[in-house]
VEXROZA-119165 format. One line per 3 residues: number of its first residue (from 1); their letters; for each residue x, y, z of N, C-alpha, C. Coordinates in steps of 0.001 Angstrom, whole numbers. Atoms other than C-alpha are relative to their C-alpha. Layout:
N
NUM) a) X/Y/Z/X/Y/Z/X/Y/Z ~ ...
END
This chain:
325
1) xxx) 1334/34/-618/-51299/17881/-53139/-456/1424/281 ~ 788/-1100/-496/-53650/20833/-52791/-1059/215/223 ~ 1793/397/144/-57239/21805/-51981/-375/778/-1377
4) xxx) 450/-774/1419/-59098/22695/-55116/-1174/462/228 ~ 1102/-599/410/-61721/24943/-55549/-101/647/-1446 ~ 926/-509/1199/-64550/25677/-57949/-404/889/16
7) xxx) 145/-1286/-362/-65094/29076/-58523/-902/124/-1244 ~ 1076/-257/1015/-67988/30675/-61011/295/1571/-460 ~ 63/-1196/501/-68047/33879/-62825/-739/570/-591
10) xxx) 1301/35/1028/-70908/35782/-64693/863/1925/-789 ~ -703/-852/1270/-69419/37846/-67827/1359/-76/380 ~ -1155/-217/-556/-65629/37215/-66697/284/567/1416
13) xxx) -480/-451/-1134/-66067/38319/-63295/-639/-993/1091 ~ 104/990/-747/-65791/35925/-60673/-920/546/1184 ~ 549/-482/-795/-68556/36366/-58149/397/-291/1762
16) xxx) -189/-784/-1635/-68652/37464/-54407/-13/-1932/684 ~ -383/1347/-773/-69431/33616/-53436/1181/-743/-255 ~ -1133/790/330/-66632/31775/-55441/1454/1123/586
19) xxx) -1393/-844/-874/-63987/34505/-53416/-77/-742/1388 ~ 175/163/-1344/-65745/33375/-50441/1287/-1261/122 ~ -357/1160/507/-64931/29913/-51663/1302/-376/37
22) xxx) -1055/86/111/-61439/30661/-52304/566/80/902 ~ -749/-568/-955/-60651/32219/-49288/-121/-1411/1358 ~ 358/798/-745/-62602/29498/-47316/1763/-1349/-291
25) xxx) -1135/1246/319/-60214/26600/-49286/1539/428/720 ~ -1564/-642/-763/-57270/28775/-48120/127/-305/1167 ~ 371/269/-1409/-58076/28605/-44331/605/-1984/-240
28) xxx) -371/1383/-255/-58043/24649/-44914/1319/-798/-636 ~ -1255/136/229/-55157/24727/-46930/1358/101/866 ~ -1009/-863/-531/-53236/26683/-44447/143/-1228/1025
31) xxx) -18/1177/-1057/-54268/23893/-41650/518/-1336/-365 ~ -659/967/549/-53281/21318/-43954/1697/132/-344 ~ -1193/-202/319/-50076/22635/-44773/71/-172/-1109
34) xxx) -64/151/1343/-50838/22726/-48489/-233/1513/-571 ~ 232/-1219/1227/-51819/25338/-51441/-999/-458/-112 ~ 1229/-133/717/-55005/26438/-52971/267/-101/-1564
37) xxx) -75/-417/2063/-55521/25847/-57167/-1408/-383/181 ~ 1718/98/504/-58958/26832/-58466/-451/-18/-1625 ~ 163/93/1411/-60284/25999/-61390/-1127/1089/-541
40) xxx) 515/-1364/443/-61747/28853/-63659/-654/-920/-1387 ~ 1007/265/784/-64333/27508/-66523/-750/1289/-1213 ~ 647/-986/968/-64747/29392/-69622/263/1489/-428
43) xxx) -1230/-753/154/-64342/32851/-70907/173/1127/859 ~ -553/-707/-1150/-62481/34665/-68243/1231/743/153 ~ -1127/-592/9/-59622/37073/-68414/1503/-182/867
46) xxx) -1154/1146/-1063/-55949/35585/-67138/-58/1477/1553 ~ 286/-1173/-1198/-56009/39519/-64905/-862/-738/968 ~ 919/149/-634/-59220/38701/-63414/343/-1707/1146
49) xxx) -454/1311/-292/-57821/34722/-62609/1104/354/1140 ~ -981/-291/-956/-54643/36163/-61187/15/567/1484 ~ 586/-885/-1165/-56824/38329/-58710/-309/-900/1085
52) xxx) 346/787/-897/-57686/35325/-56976/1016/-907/688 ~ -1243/-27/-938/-54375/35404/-55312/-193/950/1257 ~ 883/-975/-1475/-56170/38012/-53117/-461/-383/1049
55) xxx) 871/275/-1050/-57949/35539/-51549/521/-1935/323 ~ -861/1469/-555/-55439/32470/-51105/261/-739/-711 ~ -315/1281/1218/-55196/30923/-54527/1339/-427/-606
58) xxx) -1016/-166/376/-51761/30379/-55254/260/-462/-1837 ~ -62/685/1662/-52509/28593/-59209/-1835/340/-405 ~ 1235/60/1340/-55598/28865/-61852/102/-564/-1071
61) xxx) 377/409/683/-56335/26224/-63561/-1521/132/-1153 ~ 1123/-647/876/-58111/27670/-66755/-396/-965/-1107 ~ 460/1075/736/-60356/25077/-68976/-889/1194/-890
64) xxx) 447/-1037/1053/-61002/27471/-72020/-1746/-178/-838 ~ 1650/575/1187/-64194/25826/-73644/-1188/1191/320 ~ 1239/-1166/-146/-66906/28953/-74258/-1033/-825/767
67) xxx) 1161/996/-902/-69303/26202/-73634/-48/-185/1203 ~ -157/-148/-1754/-68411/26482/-70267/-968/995/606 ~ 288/-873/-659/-69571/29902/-69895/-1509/-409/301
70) xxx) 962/168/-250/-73089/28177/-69475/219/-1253/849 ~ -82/1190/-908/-73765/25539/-66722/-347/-1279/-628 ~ 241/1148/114/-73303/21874/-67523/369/-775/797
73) xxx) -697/591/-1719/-73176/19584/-64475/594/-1402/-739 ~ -959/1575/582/-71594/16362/-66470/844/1183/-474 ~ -1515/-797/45/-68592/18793/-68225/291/458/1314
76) xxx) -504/-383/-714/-68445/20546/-65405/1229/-884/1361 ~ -270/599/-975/-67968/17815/-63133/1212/-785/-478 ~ -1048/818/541/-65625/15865/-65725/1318/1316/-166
79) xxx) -1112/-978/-29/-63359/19152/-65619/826/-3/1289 ~ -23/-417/-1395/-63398/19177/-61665/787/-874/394 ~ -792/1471/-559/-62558/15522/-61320/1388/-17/-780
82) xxx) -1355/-261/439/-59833/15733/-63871/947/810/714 ~ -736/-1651/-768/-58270/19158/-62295/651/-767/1766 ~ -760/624/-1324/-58372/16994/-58694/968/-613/-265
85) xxx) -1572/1217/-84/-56146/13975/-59952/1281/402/-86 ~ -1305/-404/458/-54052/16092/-61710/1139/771/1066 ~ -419/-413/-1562/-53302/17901/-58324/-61/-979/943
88) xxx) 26/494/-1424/-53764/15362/-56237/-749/-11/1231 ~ 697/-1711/-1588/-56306/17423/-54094/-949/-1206/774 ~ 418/380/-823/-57311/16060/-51295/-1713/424/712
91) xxx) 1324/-817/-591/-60256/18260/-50321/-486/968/-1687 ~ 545/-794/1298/-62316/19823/-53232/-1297/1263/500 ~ 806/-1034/114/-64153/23295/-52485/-968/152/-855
94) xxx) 1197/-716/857/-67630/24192/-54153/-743/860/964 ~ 564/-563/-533/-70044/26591/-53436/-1725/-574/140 ~ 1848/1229/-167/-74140/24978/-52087/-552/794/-964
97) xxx) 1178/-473/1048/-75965/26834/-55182/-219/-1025/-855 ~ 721/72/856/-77408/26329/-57646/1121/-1212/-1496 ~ -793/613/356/-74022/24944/-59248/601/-954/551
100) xxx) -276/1176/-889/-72730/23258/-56671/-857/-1475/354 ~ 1045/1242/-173/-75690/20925/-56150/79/-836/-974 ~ -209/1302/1272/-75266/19731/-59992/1184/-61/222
103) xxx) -1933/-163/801/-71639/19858/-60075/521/-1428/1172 ~ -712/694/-1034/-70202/18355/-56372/18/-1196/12 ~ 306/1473/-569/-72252/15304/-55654/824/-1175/-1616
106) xxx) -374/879/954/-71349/14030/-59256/1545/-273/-314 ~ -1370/635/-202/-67476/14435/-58592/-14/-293/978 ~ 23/861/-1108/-67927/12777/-55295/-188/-1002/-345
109) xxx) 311/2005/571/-69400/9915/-56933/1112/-436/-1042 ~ -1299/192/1216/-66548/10064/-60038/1272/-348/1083 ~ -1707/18/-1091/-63484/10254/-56899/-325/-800/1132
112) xxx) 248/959/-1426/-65371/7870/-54359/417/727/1079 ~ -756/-1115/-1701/-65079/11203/-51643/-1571/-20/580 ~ 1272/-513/-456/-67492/11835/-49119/-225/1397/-73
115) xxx) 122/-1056/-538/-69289/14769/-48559/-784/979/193 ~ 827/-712/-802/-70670/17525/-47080/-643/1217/-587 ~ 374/-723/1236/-73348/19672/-48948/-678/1078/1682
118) xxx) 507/-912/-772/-74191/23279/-46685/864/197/973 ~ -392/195/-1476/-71285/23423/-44406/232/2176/273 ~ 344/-1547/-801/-71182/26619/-41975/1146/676/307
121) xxx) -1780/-86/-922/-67529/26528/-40662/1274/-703/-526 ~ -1371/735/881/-64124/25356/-41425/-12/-1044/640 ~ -302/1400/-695/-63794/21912/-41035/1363/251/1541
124) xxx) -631/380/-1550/-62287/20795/-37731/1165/-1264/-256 ~ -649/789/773/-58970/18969/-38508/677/-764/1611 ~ -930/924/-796/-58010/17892/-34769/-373/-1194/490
127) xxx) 835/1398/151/-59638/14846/-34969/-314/-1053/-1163 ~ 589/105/799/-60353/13745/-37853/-636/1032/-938 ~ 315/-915/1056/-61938/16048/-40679/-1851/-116/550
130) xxx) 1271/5/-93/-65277/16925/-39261/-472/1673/-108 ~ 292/-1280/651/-67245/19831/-41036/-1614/-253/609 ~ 1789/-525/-652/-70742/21824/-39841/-431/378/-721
133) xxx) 557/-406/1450/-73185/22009/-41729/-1716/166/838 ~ 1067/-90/-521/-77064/23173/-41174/-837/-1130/-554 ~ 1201/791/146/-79950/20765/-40927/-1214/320/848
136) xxx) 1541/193/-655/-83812/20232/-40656/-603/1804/-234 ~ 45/-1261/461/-83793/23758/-42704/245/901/883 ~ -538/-1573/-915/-81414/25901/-40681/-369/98/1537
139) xxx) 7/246/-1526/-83047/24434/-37464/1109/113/994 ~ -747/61/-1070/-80407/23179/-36122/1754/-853/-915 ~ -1107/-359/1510/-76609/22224/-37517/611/-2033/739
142) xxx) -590/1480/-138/-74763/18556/-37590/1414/255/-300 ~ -1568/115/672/-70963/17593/-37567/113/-1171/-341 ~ -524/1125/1003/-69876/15362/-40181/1014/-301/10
145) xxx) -1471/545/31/-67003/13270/-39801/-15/-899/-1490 ~ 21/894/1750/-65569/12435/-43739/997/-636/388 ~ -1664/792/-505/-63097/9749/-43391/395/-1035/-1097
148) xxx) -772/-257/859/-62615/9690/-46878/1196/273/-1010 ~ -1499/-466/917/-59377/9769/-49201/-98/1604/-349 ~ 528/-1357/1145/-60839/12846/-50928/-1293/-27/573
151) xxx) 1206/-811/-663/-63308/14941/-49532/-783/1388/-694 ~ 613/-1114/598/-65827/17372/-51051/-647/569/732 ~ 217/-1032/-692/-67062/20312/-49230/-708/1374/-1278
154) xxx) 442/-568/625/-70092/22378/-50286/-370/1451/747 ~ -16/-787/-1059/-69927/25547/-48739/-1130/1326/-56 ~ 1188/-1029/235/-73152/27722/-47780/817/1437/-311
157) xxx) -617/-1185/511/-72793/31054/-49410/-630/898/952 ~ -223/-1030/-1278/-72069/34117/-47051/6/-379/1161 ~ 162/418/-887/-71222/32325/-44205/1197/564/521
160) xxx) -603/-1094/-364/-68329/34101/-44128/364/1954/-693 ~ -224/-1142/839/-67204/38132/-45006/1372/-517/-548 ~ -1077/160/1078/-64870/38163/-48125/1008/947/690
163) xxx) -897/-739/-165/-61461/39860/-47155/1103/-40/-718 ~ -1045/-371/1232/-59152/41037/-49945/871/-65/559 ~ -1316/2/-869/-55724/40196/-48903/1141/279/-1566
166) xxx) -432/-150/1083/-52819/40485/-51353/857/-1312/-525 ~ -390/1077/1019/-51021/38103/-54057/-196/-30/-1339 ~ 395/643/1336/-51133/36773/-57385/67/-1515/-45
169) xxx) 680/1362/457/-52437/33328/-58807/1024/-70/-1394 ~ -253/732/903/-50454/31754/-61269/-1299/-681/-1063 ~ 990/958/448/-52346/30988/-64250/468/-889/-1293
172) xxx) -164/1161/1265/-52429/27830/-66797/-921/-823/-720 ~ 670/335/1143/-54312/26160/-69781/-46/-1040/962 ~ -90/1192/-755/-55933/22819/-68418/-837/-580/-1250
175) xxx) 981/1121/1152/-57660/20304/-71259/-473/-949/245 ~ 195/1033/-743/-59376/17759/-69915/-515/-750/-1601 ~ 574/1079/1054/-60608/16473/-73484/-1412/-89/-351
178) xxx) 1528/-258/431/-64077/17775/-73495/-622/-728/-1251 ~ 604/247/1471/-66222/16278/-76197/-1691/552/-290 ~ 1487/-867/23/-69758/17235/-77628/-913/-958/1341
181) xxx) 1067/990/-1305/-71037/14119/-75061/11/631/1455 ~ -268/-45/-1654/-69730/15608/-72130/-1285/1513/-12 ~ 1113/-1351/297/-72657/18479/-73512/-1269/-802/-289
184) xxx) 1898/933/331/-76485/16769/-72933/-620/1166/-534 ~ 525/-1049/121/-77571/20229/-72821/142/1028/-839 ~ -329/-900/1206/-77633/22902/-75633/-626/1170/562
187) xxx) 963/-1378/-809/-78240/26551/-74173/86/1024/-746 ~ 472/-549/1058/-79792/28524/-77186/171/1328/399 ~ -194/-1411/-482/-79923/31744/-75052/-240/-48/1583
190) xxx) 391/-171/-1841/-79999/33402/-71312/-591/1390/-376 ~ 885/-817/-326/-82362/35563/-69994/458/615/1189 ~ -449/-627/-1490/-80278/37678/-67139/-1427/735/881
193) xxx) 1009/-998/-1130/-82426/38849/-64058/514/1170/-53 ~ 324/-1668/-112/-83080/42280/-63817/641/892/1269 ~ -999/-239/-1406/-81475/44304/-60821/1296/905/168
196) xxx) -1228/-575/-155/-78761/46502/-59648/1188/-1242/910 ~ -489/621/-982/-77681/43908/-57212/-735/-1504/-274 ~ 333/1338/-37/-77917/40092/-57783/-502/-529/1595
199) xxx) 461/51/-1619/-80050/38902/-54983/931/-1193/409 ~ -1003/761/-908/-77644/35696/-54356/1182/941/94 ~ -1229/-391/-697/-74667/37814/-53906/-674/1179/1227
202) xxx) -21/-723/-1012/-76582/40382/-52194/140/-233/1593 ~ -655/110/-1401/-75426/41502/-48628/-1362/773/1295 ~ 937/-951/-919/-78903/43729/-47908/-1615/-418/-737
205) xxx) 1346/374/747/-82666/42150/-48974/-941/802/491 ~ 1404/-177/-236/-85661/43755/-48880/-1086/-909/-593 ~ 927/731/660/-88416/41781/-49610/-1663/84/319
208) xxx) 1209/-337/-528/-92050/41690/-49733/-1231/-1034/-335 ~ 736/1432/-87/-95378/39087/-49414/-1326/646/-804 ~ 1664/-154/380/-99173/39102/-50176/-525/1298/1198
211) xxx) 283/-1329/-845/-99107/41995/-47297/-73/1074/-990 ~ 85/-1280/1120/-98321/44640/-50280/-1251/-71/-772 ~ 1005/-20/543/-101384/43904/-51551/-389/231/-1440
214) xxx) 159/178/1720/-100808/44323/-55298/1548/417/-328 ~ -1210/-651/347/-98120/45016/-57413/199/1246/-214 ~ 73/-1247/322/-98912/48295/-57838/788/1123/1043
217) xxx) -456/-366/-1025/-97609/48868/-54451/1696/-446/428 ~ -1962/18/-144/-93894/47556/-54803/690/1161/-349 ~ -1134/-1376/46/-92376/50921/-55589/492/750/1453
220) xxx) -645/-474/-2109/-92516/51418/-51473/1324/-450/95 ~ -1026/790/-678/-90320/48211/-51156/1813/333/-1115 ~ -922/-477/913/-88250/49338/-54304/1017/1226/421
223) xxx) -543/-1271/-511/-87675/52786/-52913/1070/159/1573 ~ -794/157/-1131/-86270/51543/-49419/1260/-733/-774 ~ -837/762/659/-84273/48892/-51717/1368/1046/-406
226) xxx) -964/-891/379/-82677/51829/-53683/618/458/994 ~ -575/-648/-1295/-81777/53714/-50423/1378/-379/534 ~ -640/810/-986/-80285/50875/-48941/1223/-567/-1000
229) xxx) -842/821/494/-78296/49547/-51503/-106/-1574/-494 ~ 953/1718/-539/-80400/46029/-51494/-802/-464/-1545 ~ 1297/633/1016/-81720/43680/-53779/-1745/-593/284
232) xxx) 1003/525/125/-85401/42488/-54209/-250/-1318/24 ~ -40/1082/-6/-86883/39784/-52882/-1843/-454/-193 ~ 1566/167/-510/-90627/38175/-52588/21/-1589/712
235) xxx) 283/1217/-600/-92598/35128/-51055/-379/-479/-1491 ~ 749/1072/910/-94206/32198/-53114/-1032/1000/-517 ~ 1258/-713/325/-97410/33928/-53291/252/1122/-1150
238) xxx) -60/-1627/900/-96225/36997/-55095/512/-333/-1425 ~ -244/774/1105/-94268/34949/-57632/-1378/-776/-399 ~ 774/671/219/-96955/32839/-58126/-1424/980/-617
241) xxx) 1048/-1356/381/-99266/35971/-58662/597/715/-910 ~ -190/-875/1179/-97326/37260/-60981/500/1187/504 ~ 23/-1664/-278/-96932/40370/-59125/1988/526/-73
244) xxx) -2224/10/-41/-92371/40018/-58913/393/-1693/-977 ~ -575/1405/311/-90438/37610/-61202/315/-652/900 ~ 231/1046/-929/-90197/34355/-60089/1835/-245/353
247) xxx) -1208/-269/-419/-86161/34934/-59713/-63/719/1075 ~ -318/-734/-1156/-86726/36999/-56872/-787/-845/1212 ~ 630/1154/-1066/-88847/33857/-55220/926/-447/1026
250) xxx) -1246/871/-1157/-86976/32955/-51734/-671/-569/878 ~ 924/391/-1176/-87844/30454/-49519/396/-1990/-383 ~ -504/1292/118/-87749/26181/-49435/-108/-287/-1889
253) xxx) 202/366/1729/-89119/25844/-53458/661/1101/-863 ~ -556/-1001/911/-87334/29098/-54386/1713/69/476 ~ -1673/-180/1/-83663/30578/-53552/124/-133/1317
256) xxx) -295/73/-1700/-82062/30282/-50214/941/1213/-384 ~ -1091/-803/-459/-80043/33205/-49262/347/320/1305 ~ -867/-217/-1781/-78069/34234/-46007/798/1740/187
259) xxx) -59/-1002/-562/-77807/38205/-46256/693/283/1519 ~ -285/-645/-1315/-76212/40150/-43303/-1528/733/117 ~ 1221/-1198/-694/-79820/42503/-43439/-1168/-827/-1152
262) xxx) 1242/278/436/-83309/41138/-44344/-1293/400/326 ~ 1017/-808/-812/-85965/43232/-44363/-1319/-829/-1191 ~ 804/525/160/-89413/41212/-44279/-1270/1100/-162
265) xxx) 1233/-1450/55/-92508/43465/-45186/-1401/-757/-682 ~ 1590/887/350/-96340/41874/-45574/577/-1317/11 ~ 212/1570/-120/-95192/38044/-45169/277/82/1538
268) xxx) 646/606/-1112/-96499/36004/-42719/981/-925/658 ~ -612/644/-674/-93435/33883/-42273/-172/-2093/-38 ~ 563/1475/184/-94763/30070/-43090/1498/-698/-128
271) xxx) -1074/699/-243/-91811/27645/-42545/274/-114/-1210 ~ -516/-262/1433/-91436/27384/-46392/840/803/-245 ~ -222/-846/338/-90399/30702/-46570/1360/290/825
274) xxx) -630/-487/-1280/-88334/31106/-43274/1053/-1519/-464 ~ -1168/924/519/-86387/28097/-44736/1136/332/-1026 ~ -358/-734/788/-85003/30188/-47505/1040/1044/779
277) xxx) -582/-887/-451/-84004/32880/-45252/373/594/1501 ~ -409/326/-1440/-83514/31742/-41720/1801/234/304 ~ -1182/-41/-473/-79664/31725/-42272/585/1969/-387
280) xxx) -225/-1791/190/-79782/36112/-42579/209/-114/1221 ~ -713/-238/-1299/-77581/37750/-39792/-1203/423/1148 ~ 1188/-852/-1158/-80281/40051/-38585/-1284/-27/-1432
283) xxx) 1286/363/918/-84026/39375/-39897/-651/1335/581 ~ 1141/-813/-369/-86390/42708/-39615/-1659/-229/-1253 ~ 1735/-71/352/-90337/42063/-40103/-784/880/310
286) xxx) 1008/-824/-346/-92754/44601/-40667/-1588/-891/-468 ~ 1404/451/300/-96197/43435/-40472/-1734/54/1153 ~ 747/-218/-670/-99519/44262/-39454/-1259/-886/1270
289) xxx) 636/1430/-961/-100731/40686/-37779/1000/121/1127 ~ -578/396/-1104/-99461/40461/-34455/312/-1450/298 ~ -319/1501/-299/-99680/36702/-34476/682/-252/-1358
292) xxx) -536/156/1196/-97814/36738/-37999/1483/-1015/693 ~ -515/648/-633/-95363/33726/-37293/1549/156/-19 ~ -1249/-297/-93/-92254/35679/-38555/720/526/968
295) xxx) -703/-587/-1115/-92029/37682/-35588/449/-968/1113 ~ -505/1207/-753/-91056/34501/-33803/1962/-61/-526 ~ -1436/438/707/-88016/34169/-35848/898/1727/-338
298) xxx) -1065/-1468/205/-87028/38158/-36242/546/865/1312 ~ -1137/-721/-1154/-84197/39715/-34733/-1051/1819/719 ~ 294/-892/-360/-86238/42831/-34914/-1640/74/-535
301) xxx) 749/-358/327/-89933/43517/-35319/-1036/1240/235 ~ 1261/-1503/-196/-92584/46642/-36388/-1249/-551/5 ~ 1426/142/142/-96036/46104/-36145/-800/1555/-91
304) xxx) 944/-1123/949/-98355/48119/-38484/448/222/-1686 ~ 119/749/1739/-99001/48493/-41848/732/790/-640 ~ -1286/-218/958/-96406/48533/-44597/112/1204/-690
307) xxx) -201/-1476/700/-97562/51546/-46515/12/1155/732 ~ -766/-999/-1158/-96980/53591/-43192/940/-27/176 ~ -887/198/-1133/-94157/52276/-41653/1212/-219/-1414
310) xxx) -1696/-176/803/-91363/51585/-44822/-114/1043/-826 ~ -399/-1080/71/-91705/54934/-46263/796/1099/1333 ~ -831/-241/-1247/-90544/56234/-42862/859/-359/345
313) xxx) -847/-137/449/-88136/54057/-43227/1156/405/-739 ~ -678/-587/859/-86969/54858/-45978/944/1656/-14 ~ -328/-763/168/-86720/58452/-45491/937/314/1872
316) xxx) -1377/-85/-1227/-84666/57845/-42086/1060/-505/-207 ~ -1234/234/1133/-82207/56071/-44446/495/1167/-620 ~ -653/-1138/960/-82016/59114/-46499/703/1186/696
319) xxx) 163/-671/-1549/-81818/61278/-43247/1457/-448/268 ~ -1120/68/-637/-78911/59048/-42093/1604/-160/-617 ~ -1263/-40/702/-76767/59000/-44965/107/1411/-655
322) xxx) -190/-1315/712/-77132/62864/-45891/743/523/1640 ~ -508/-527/-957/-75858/62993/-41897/1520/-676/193 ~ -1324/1221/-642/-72887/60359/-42510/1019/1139/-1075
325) x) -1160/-801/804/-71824/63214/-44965/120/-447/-1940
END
């Protein structure tokens, strides 16, 4: 018996959430008195597999099919469910994206497990198995009691910091028997977003609304971005205008992210938006409405207008890292 997690990778390198992921399953492993095995999907280097002994995996189960390296939520899920029986696993790790949403619910329904999609915390095992999870968009949070054989657990990304510990992962070939059916989908080509910094893994957002007033004027929010280390973000509006790809859209119809630093600049804050990015550590809004409804919800706010106030930023960033040496 072990817990299993699903881990993701983009070009062979396993990203910043599926570590989280790993490390998270570990924690509940450790309380269980079991082992972590994660399953690895596609093409991925056995090094890179083994690394995820760093973060509590003691096995890597590797399902070779290239076709992997693109998302299919039926294979995926017929890999996942296989990989549990064959372990035994009691508890199954995913991460709440974009994968997790196709992937989980459909081996929950294949293993008859309950479970819990957004949780915040490590399940609670002295009682029963009850996991926290946010509701009513980040309002406010619920505990779920699974009382379940097999339990699936979808775990919001950055809810905790990743910490490299040491080990190696055992790794091994897994075949579940793939066929072309278990493939609805045929994915002709990808179109990678643009970026130094993937905005779901990022740890530092800047972002910006219909306050910037054209696109002509994002090289402000760009220039603090660079500084900082930070990916790009926008509202609806700006996607919708064309003015920022619509990959950098965050909010209830676009991406959710949960940053440690979110810097808000011309949006207004509309519960759409603040649904997206309500679960950031510390929220800073610059904006020149005083009744703008983000400053309700930010840890920190400027008032006055953007093409004053984040170049000044910016160059007190530059200021404080030419003083950090």
């Amino acid at each position: 018996m072990s817990v299993l997690v699903l881990t993701e990778h983009s070009q062979g390198v396993f990203k910043k959430k599926s570590l989280e992921a790993v490390q998270y399953a570990a924690k509940i492993a450790q309380d269980m008195g079991t082992t972590v095995t994660a399953i690895a999907m596609g093409s991925v280097g056995a090094g890179e597999m083994a690394n995820l002994g760093n973060y509590g995996a003691t096995k890597v189960l590797h399902t070779t099919d290239a076709r992997l390296d693109n998302l299919s939520s039926k294979a995926y899920a017929k890999v996942l469910a296989a990989a549990a029986q064959k372990e035994s696993a009691k508890v199954i790790v995913g991460t709440h994206d974009t994968t997790g949403r196709a992937v989980l619910p459909r081996v929950a329904a294949r293993l008859q497990a309950g479970m819990v999609a957004g949780a915040v915390a490590y399940p609670n095992l002295s009682n029963g198995f009850i996991v926290k999870k946010n509701v009513f968009s980040g309002k406010a949070f619920a505990n779920v009691s699974i009382t379940s054989d097999v339990k699936v657990i979808g775990l919001m990304p950055n809810t905790f910091q990743v910490n490299k510990g040491s080990g190696t992962a055992s790794v091994e070939n897994f075949d579940c028997g793939l066929s072309d059916g278990d493939f609805k989908v045929a994915v002709k080509s990808v179109n990678k977003a643009s970026g130094d910094v993937p905005l779901s893994e990022a740890e530092l957002v800047v972002s910006g609304g219909r306050g910037m007033k054209g696109p002509e004027n994002w090289h402000v929010l760009e220039a603090l971005a660079k500084e900082l280390g930070a990916a790009t973000a926008c509202s609806r509006p700006v996607a919708d205008s064309h003015w920022r790809p619509h990959n950098e859209h965050v909010g209830q119809t676009g991406g959710t992210i949960r940053p440690n630093l979110y810097i808000a600049v011309g949006i207004s804050g509309a519960i759409q938006h603040l649904a997206g990015v309500n679960g950031s550590k510390t929220i800073v809004v610059v904006n020149k409405d005083p009744e703008a409804p983000f400053f309700k919800a930010a840890d920190y706010g400027i008032l006055g207008d953007a093409m004053e106030i984040v170049p000044k930023i910016t160059e007190a960033v530059k200021k404080f890292k030419v003083n950090q040496g």
